[in-house]
C-alpha positions, -999 to +999 in steps of 0.1 A: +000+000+000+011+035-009+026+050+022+002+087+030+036+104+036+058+123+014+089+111+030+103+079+040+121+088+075+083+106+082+063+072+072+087+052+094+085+075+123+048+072+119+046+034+116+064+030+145+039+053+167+013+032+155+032+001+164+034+015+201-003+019+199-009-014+190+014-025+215+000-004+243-039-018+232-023-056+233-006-051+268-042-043+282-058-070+265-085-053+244-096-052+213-097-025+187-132-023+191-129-018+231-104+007+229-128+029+207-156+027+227-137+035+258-122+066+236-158+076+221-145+066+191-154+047+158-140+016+154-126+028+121-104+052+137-085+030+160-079+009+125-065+044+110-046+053+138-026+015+145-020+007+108-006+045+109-029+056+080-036+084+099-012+103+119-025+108+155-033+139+175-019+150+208-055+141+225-054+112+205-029+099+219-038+109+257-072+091+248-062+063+235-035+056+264-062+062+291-084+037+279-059+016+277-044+024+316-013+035+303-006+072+312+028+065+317+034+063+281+017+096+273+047+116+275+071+093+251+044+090+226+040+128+228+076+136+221+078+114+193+048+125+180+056+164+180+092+150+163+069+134+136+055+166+128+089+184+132+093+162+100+064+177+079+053+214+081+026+229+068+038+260+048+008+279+060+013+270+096+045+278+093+043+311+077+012+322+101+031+348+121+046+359+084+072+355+060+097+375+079+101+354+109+107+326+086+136+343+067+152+351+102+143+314+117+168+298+093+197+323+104+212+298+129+205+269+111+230+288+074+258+304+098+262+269+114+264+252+080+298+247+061+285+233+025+251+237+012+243+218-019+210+232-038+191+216-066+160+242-079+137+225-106+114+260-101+127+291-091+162+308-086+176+297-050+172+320-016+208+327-012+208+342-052+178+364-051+177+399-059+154+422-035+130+430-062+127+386-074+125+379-037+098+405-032+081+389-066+082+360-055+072+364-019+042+382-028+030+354-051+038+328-023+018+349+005-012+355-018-015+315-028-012+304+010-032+335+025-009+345+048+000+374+064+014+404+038+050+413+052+066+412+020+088+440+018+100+432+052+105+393+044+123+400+010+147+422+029+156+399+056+164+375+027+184+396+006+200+406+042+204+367+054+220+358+018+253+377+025+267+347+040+279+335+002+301+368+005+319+359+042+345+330+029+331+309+057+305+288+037+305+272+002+279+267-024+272+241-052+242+249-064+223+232-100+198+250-116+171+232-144+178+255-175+137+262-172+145+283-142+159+304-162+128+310-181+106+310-157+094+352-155+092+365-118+074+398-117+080+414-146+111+410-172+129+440-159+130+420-130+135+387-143+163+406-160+181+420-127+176+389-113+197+368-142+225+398-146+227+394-104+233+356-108+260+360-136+279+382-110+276+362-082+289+331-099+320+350-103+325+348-061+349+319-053+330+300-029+296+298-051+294+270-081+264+273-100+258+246-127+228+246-152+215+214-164+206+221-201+167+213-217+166+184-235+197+167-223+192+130-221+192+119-186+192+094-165+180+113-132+141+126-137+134+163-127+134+159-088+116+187-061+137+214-051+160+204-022+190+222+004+214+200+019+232+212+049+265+195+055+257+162+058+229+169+089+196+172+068+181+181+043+148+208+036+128+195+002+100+220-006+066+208-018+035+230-026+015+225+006+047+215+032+086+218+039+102+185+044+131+180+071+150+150+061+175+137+091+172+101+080+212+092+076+200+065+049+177+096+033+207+121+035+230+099+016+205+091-016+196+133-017+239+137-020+239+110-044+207+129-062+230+161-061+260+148-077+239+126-106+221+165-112+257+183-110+270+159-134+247+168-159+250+201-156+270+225-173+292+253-158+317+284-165+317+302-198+283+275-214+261+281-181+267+315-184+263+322-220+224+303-212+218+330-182+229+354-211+208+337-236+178+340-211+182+375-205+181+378-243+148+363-249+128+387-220+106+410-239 
């Protein structure tokens, strides 16, 4: 059965939630069918909520160990349940107090890391935007999610957290799809600023940006936009969530992922001459 979860460290932290439910229920000697009516449940839920097809709530939890006697296991099953979600966050819930916050909420997490690696299959990365892409592109994200309109100050704060790939203390490999080239942001004078900026950052000694070219044959399909930090985790960016990958096993496959899309890419005088050839073709 297809797992519910986007990633595979989230669908085994999950599973193995719902295996401590289904332990806690055996230990007590009842069936699925007492548990829910002690709980005020359905019987269908407690089926959900043990094969892990549904991810359980705080009060689920504190119901479901209290019919079963076992309040003692309330707080483990709580912490591991709040990591679980640590794993999968809603952009919107996220971004609720606005998009500034979230800009400065990463700063510990970039001045700690050495080596990022970035793959973008959609827009031109953070740590390369211009003020006036950033603000484009902020705008369009608060709009789609409905939340809060700070997007002067959140576009500022990135442009401002971004000077890190000027200090010498961090290094960049980054690999761009050529389509994110293409791919308008505001308006073209914008677009335009924003390519001319990326030509004269890639001149900066500790930033490597490749471009893989359209229509090169590949082995490696078009994969979600990802940042690897170090070797400690990884943040994949879906429509509706940001993914925190800290799986070792997942780690390792996202680096391999990096250097099968580096290797396709293309770099120096050809990558820039298709930034060049993109700011051509804006109207």
């Amino acid at each position: 059965m297809q797992s519910p979860y986007p990633s595979a460290a989230l669908d085994e932290a999950r599973r193995a939630i719902a295996e401590k439910l289904r332990e806690i229920r055996r230990d007590a000697g009842l069936t699925g069918r007492e548990v829910a009516a002690r709980a005020g449940w359905q019987p269908s839920k407690v089926s959900r909520l043990q094969s892990a097809t549904t991810a359980p709530s705080d009060d689920d939890i504190r119901a479901w160990c209290r019919a079963c006697g076992a309040e003692d296991r309330i707080p483990d099953l709580l912490a591991a349940n709040r990591t679980a979600d640590s794993m999968y966050l809603e952009w919107r819930r996220v971004q609720r107090s606005g998009l500034r916050r979230l800009q400065e909420s990463r700063i510990p997490l970039y001045e700690s890391t050495r080596t990022f690696r970035i793959y973008s299959s959609t827009v031109i990365p953070g740590f390369l935007q211009t003020y006036e892409y950033a603000a484009a592109l902020l705008k369009n994200i608060a709009a789609f999610h409905e939340t809060p309109d700070d997007v002067a100050d959140a576009a500022e704060a990135r442009v401002q957290r971004s000077q890190i790939i000027r200090d010498g203390r961090h290094r960049f490999a980054i690999v761009l799809e050529e389509s994110v080239l293409h791919h308008v942001v505001g308006d073209a004078a914008t677009m335009a600023g924003q390519l001319g900026h990326l030509l004269s950052v890639m001149a900066l000694p500790a930033v490597s940006v490749g471009v893989i070219p359209a229509g090169r044959q590949r082995g490696m399909w078009t994969l979600e936009t990802f940042t690897a930090f170090d070797d400690a985790r990884v943040h994949v960016e879906l429509l509706t969530a940001a993914i925190t990958v800290t799986a070792p096993g997942e780690i390792t496959q996202y680096a391999h992922a990096f250097e099968e899309m580096a290797g396709l890419a293309v770099y120096g005088a050809d990558a820039r001459s298709r930034i060049s050839a993109a700011i051509n073709s804006l109207d």
